[in-house]
C-alpha positions in Angstrom: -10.7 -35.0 26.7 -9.2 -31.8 26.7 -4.9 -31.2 25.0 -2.7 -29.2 27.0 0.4 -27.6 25.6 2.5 -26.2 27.7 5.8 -24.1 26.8 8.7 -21.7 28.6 9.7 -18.3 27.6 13.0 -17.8 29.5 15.9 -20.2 31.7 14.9 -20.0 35.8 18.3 -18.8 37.0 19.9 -20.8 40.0 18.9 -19.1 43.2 22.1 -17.0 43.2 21.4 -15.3 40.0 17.9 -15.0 40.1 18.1 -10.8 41.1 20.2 -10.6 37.3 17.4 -12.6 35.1 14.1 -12.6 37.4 11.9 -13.6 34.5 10.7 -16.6 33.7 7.6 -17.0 31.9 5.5 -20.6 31.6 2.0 -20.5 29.2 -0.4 -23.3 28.8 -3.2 -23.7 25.8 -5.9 -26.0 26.5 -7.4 -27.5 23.2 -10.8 -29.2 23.4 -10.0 -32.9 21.8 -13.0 -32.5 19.1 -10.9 -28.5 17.6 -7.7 -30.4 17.7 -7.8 -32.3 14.0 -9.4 -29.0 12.6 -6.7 -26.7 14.3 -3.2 -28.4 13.2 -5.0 -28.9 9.8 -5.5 -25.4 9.8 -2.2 -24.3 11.1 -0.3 -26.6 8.6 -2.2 -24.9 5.8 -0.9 -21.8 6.8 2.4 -23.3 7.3 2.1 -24.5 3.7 1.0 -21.4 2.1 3.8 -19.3 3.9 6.5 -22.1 2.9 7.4 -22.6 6.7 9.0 -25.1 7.2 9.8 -26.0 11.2 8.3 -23.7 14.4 6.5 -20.3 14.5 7.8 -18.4 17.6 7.0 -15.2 18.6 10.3 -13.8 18.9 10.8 -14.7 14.6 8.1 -11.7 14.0 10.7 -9.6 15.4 12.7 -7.6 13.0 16.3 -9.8 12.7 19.4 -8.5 14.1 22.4 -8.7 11.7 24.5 -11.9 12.2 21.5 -13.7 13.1 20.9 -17.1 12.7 18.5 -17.8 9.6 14.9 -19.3 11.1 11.8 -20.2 10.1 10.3 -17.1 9.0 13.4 -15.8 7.7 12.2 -15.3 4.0 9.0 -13.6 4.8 8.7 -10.1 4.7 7.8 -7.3 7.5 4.6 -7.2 5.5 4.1 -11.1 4.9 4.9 -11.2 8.8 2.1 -9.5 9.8 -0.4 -11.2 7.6 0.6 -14.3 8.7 0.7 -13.2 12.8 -3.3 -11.9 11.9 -4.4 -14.8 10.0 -7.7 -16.4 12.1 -7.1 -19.9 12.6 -10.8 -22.1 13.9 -14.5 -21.8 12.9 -14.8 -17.9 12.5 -11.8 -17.7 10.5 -10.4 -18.8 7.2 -7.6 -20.0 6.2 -8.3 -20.8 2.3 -6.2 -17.0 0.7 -3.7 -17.4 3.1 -0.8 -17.3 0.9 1.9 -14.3 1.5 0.6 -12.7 -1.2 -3.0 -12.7 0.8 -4.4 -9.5 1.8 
């Protein structure tokens, strides 16, 4: 059995607006049913080591705007950021010095 996650970037626009906000942007990740366990016990490590707490999204790597809404990577650092964006996750990678202190 294979997993399929599927997620939206974006809002489709009603037909009238579509020519203001013509992006819309849907992704799918197929998981083979055997990598599963290993990956979300992989992922919550990381999510454990990092002290996140709630979703990773892309758009949270982002530097934050002022007045933004805290999220959860809001107390990582630039640097911590990026370690934790190019941590492997799976068989060829590692997840045991993953804290933000990790290098």
């Amino acid at each position: 059995m294979q997993i399929l996650f599927v997620d939206e970037s974006g809002t489709p626009p009603p037909p009238e607006k579509q020519h203001d906000t013509p992006l819309f942007v849907l992704g799918g990740l197929v998981v083979p049913e055997d990598f599963w366990t290993k990956l979300a016990t992989d992922l919550n490590r990381l999510k454990a080591a990092f002290k996140i707490e709630g979703q990773i999204k892309w758009r949270y790597f982002a530097p934050s705007k002022p007045g933004a809404k805290p999220n959860s990577l809001s107390h990582l650092t630039v640097a911590q950021k990026e370690i934790l964006r190019s941590k492997p996750l799976g068989p060829s990678g590692t997840t045991s010095r993953c804290g933000p202190s990790a290098s």
